[in-house]
VOGU-3710 file (C-alpha; in Angstrom, 3 decimals, decimal comma):
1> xxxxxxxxxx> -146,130/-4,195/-150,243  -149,620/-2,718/-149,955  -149,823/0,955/-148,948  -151,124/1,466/-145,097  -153,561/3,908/-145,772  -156,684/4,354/-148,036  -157,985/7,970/-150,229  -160,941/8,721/-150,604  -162,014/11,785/-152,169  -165,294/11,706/-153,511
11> xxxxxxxxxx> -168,895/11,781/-151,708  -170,868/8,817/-152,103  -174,018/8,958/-154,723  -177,535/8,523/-153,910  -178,010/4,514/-153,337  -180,437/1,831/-152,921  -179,378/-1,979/-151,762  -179,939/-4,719/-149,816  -176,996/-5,742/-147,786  -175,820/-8,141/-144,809
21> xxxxxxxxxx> -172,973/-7,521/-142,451  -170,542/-9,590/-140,781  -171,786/-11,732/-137,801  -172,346/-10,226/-134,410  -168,744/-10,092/-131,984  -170,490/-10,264/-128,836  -172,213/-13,607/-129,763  -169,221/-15,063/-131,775  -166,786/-15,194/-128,988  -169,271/-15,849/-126,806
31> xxxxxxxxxx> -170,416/-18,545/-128,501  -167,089/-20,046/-128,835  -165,858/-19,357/-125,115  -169,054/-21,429/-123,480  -169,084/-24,040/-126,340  -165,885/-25,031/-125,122  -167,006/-26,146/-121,934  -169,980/-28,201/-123,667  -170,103/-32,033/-123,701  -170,373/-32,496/-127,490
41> xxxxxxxxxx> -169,830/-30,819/-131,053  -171,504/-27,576/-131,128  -172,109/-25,654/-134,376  -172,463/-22,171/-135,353  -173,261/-20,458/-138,544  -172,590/-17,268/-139,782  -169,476/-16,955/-137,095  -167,813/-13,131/-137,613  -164,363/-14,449/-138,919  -162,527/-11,326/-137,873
51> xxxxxxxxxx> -159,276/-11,413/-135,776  -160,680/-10,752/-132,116  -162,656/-14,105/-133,129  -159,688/-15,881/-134,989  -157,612/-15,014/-131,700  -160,474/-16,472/-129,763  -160,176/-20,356/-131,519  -156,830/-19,719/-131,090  -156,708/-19,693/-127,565  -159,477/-22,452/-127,132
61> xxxxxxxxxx> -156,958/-24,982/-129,297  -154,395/-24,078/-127,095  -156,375/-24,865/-124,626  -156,500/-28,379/-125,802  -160,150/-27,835/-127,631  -160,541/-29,469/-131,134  -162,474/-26,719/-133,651  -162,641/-27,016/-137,322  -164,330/-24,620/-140,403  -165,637/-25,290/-143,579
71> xxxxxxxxxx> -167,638/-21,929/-145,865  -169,795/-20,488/-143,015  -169,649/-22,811/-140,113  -167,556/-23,598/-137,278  -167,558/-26,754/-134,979  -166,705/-26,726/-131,746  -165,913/-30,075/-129,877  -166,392/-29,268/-125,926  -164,989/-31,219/-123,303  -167,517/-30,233/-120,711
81> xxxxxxxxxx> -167,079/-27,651/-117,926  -163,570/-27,120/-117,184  -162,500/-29,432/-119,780  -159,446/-27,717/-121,127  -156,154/-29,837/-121,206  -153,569/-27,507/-118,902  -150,197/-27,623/-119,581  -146,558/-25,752/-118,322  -146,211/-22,461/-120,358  -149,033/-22,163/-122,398
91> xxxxxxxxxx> -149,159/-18,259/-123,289  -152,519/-16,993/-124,451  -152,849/-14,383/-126,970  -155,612/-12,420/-126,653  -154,563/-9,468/-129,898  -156,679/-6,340/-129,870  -159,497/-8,247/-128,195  -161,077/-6,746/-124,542  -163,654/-9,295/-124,530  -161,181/-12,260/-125,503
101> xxxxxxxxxx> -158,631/-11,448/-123,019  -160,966/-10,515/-119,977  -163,154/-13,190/-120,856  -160,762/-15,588/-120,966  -159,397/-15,564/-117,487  -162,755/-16,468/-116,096  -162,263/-19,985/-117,754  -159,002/-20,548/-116,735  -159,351/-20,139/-112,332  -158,869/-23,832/-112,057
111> xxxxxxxxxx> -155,752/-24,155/-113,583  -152,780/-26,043/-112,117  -149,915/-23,868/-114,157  -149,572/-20,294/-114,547  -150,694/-19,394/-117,847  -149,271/-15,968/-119,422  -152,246/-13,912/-121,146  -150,825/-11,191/-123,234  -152,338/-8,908/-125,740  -151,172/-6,228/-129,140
121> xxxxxxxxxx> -149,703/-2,741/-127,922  -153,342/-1,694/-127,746  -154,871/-4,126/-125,350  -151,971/-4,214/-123,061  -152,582/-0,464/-122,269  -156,265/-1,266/-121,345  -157,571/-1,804/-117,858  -158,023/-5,613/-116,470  -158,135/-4,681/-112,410  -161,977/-4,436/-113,661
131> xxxxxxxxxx> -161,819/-8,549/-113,610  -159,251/-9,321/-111,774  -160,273/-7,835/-108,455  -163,426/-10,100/-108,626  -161,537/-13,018/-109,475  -158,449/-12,555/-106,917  -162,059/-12,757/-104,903  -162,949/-15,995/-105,892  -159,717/-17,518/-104,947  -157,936/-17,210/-108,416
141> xxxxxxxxxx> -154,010/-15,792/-107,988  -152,594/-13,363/-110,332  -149,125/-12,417/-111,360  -147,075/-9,791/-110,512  -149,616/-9,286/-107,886  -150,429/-5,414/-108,060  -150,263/-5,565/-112,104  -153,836/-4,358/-113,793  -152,275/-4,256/-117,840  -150,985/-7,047/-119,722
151> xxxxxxxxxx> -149,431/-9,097/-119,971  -149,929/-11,253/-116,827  -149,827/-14,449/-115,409  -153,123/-16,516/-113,504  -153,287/-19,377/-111,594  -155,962/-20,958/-111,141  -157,458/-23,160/-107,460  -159,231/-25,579/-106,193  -160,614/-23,732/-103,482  -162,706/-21,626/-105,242
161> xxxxxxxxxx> -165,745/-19,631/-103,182  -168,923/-17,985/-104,489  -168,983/-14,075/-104,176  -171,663/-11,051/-103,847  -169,979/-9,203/-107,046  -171,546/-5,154/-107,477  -171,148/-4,574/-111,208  -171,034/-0,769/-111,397  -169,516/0,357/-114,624  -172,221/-0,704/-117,116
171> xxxxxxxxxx> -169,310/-2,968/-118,432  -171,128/-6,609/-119,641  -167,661/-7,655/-120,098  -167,031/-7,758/-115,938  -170,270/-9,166/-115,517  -169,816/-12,126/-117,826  -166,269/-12,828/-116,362  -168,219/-13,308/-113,430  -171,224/-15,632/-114,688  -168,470/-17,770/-116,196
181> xxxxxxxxxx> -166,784/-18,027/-113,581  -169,742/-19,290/-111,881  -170,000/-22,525/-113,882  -166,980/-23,398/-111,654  -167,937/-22,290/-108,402  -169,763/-24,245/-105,482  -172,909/-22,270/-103,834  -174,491/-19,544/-105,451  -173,202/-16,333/-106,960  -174,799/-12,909/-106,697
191> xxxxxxxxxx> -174,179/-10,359/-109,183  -175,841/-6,812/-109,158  -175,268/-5,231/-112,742  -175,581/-1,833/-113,970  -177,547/-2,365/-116,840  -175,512/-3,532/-119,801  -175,624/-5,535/-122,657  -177,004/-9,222/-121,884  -176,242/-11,868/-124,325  -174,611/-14,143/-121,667
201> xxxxxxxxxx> -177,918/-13,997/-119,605  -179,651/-15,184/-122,697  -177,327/-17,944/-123,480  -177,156/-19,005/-120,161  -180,811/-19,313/-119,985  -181,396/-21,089/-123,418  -178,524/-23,867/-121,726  -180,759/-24,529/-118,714  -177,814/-23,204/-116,404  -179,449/-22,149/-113,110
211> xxxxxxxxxx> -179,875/-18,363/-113,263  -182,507/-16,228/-112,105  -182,942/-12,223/-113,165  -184,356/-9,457/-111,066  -184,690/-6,526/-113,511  -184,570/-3,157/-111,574  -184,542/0,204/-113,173  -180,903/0,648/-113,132  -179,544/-2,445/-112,064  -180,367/-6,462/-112,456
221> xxxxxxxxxx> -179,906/-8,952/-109,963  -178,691/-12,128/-111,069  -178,434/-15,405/-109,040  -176,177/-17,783/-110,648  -175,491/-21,876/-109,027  -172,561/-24,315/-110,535  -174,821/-26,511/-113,538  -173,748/-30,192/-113,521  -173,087/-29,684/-116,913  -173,597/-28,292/-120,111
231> xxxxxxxxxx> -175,106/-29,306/-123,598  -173,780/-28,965/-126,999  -175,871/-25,825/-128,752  -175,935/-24,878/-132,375  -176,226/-20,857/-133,027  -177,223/-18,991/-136,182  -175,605/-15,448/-135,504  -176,763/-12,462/-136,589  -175,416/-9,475/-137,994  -173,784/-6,913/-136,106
241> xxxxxxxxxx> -175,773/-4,129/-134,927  -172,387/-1,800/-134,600  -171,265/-3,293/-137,874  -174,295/-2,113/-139,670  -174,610/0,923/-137,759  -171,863/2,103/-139,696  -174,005/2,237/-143,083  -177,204/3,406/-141,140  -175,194/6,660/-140,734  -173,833/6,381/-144,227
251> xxxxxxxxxx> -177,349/6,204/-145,510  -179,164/8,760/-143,092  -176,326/11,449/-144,501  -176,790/10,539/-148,081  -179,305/11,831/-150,400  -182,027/10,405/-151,621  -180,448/6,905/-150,322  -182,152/3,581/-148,938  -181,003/0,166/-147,361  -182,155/-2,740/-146,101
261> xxxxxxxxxx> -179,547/-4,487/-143,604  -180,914/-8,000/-143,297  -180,902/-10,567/-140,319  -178,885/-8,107/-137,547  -179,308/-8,691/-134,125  -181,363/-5,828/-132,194  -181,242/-7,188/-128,668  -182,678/-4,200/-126,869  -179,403/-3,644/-125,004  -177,400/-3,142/-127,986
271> xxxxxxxxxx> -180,088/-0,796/-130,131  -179,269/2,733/-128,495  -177,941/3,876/-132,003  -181,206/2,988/-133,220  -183,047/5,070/-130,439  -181,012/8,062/-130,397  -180,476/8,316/-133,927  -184,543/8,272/-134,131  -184,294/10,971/-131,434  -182,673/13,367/-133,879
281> xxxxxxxxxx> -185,183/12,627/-137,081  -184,203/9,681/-138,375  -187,386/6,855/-139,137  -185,573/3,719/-138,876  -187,882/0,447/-139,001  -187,647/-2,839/-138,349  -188,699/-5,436/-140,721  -189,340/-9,424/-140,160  -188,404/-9,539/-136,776  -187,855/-12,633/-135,348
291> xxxxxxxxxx> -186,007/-14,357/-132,157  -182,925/-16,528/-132,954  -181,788/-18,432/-129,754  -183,335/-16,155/-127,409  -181,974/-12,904/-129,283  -184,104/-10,697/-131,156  -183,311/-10,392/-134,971  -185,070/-8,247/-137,272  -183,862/-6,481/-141,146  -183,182/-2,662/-140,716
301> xxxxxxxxxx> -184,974/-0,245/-143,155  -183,087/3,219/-143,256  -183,997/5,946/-145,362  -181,434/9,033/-145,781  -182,982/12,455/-144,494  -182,576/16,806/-144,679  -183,112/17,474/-141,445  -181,682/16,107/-138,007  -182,210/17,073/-134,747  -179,951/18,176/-132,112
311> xxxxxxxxxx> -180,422/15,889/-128,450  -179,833/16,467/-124,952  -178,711/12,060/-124,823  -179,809/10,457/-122,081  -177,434/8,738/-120,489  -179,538/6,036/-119,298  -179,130/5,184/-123,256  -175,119/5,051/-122,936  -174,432/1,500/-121,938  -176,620/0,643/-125,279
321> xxxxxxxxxx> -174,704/2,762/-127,754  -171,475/2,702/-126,314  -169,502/1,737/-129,222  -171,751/3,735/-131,296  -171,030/7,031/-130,468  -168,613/8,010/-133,131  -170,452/7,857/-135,920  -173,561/9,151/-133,883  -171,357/12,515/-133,365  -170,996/12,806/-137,340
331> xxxxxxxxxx> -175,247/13,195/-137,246  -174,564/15,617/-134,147  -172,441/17,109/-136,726  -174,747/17,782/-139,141  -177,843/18,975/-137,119  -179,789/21,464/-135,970  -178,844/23,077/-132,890  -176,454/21,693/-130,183  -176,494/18,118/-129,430  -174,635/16,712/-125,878
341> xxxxxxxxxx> -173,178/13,767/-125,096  -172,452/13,407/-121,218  -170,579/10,456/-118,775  -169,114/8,791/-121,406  -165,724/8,480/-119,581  -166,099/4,338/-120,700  -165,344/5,385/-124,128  -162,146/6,353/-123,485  -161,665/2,317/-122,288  -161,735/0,531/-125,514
351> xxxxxxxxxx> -159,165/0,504/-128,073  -157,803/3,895/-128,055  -159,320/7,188/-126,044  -162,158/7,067/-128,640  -164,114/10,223/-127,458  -160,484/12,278/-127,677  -159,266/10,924/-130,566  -163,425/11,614/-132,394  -163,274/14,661/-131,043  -159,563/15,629/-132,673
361> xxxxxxxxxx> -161,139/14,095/-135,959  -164,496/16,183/-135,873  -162,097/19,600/-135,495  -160,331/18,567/-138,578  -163,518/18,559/-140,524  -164,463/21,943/-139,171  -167,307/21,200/-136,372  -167,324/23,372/-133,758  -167,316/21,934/-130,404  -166,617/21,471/-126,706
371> xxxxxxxxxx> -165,157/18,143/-124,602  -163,429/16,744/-121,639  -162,414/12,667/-120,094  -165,926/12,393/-120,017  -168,362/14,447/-122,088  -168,620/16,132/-125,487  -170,872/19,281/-126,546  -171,102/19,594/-130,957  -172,821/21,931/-132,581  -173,863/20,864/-135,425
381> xxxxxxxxxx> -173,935/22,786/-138,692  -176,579/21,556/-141,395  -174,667/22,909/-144,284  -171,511/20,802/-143,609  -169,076/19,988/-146,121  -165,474/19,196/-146,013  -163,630/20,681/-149,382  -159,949/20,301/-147,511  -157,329/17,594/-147,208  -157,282/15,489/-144,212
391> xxxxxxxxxx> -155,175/12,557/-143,022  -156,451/10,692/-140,350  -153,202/8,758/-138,430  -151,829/7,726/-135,132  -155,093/6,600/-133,804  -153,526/2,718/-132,121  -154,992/1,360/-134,921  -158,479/1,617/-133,404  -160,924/-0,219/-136,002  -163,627/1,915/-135,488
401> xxxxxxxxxx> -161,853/5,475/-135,381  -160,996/4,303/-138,817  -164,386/3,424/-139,827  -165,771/6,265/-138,336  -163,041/8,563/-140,669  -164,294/6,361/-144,170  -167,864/7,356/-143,299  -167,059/10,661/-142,730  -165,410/11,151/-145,522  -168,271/9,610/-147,914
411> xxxxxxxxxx> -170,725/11,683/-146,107  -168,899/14,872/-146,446  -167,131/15,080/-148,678  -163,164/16,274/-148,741  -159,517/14,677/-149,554  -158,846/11,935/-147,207  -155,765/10,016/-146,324  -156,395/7,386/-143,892  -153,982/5,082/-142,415  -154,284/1,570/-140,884
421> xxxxxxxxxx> -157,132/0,328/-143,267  -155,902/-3,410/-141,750  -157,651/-2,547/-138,810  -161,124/-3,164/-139,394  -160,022/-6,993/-139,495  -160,428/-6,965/-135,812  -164,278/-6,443/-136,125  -165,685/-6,106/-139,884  -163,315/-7,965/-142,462  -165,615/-6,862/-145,370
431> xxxxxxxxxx> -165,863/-3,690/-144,631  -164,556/-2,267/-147,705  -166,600/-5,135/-149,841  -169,592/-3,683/-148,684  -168,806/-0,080/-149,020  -167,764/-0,862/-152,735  -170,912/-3,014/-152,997  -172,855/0,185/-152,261  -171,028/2,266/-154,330  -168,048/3,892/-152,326
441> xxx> -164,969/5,076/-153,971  -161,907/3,859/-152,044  -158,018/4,785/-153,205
//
């Protein structure tokens, strides 16, 4: 039986490679989700085969939709809008997946039967009130009634209504719940979003679906009416822009290091690594950029550096970054001055308490610092290196708490004993490939 926990006890050398990462989450299960409710066989290369997405074609062939693989490509045979075949209890498992198992829910309001949606220890101590108060809204009927944590049961209507929905969290998982809910809703449905990622917006719109966007400083209004249907589409997905974030930090803290991540999706609402990490010294360029069903694709030229800057972060670049932070604390962590991090009380929402359980992890490698719920203050320490044992455990098998702990310990140096190295299959299943492709030493 393989050990559950990876050493590492060596700093990376000075590197320079060309690499690609997995393909982008966000699109994957997107892709998947609205392909099902295509007329036709829709395609997609490159699709991230991690388990959040696995979990995802899972659900859709419960569902009654027919998907097969071969090497790099997946097929997806729609049935058209609110196609699935509903049967008696069907139970939908959604794993360690937010997106899967909020997303879900929005496909499912017109179902005859309840159908049980449950999720791994993880997921069923997350939040879902955030999506299900909309959709008890629309007319959808949930089970226990007052439950907000999985599992749970929906039932779905056919007397569904249109709603005026105010998005407030900066959470583009509650505001795509919504839009898909709108494929199956008569009138038209108004959504005012905090700014947030908006790869559903862009899908929508390369589908023809009738949407219209109102881009205000904070907030976008979007119009959404019912489509009479939708089209098969074929997707080419990019890499992940929090997958390769990982080795943009990796390389930035090296010395005299270079890399070229090729094809990764930089929609500007997902680059506010890239932005902040500039902020503090960092010269990170874009290369061959080019736009890949309405998303913006470049390759990623990152050059390691001496000197970081500290940064007051604007919060307006939060939404952007969110599930970038951790590793953007380990530059905090090496820089000049004292860097602060403010209203990130959303990080605390995913997986596991990340900005708790980041902050435990930067004490044990020695960085001074101060944090609450909802903010963290580091002061960062240019000479940083880590010459003591460290085991990193107990974390709810959060994928990128343990990715965050592997980078730090390549960066800094130390003797690290790292538990739950399975967990990266939920988001970047060659993650240790690439490391070793690079040159990292991993026990």
């Amino acid at each position: 039986m393989p050990r559950n926990f990876i050493r590492i006890d060596k700093k990376i050398k000075s590197f320079k490679k060309k690499l690609n990462v997995d393909g982008d989450k966000s699109l994957s299960i997107r892709w998947a989700l609205i392909a099902s409710q295509a007329i036709g066989t829709s395609k997609a290369k490159n699709l991230l085969q991690s388990e959040d997405v696995n979990n995802t074609l899972r659900c859709l062939k419960k569902l009654g939709i027919k998907i097969s693989q071969y090497q790099n490509i997946c097929l997806i045979e729609g049935r058209g809008i609110n196609g699935f075949v509903f049967k008696k209890n069907i139970t939908l498992d959604a794993g360690n997946s937010g997106t899967l198992g909020r997303l879900i829910l929005s496909l499912l309001i017109k179902s005859p039967y309840k159908i049980k949606i449950v999720g791994d220890k993880s997921l069923s101590q997350r939040d879902f009130s955030r999506v299900i108060e909309p959709l008890k809204k629309i007319g959808v009927n949930f089970y226990p009634n007052d439950k907000s944590k999985l599992p749970i049961y929906i039932k779905g209507t056919n007397y569904l209504r249109p709603i005026n929905y105010f998005e407030k969290r900066g959470s583009a998982q509650c505001k795509t719940c919504i839009m898909l809910a709108s494929l199956n809703l008569p009138g038209v449905t108004k959504i005012t979003a905090k700014n947030s990622r908006d790869h559903t917006e862009k899908m929508f719109q390369s589908l023809k679906i009738p949407i219209k966007i109102k881009k205000k400083s904070n907030y976008d209004l979007i119009t959404l009416s019912k489509p009479k249907n939708l089209k098969k589409f074929d997707f080419d997905i990019p890499g992940d822009i929090s997958s390769a974030s990982f080795f943009i930090v990796l390389t930035l803290l090296s010395k005299n290091s270079k890399i070229i991540l090729k094809n990764i999706n930089i929609n500007p609402t997902r680059i506010g690594v890239i932005k902040i990490l500039n902020m503090m010294g960092a010269k990170i360029k874009f290369q061959n950029i080019k736009i890949i069903n309405g998303e913006r694709c470049s390759d990623i030229e990152v050059k390691s550096i001496n000197n970081f800057k500290s940064i007051n972060c604007p919060t307006s670049l939060n939404s952007a970054a969110i599930d970038e932070f951790l590793i953007i604390f380990l530059v905090a962590a090496k820089a000049n001055g004292i860097s602060y991090f403010k209203d990130l009380s959303e990080l605390n929402q995913k997986e596991s308490p990340r900005l708790l359980i980041a902050a435990k992890i930067l004490k044990l490698m020695g960085v001074k610092l101060c944090y609450n719920n909802n903010s963290i203050k580091i002061y960062g320490n240019p000479n940083l290196e880590i010459k003591k044992k460290i085991i990193v455990k107990d974390f709810l098998k959060d994928h990128r708490i343990f990715m965050m702990s592997v980078i730090s310990a390549l960066s800094f140096g130390g003797e690290w004993k790292i538990y739950d190295p399975i967990s990266v299959k939920t988001s970047f299943p060659s993650f240790f490939k690439k490391i070793r492709e690079i040159g990292g030493n991993l026990k």
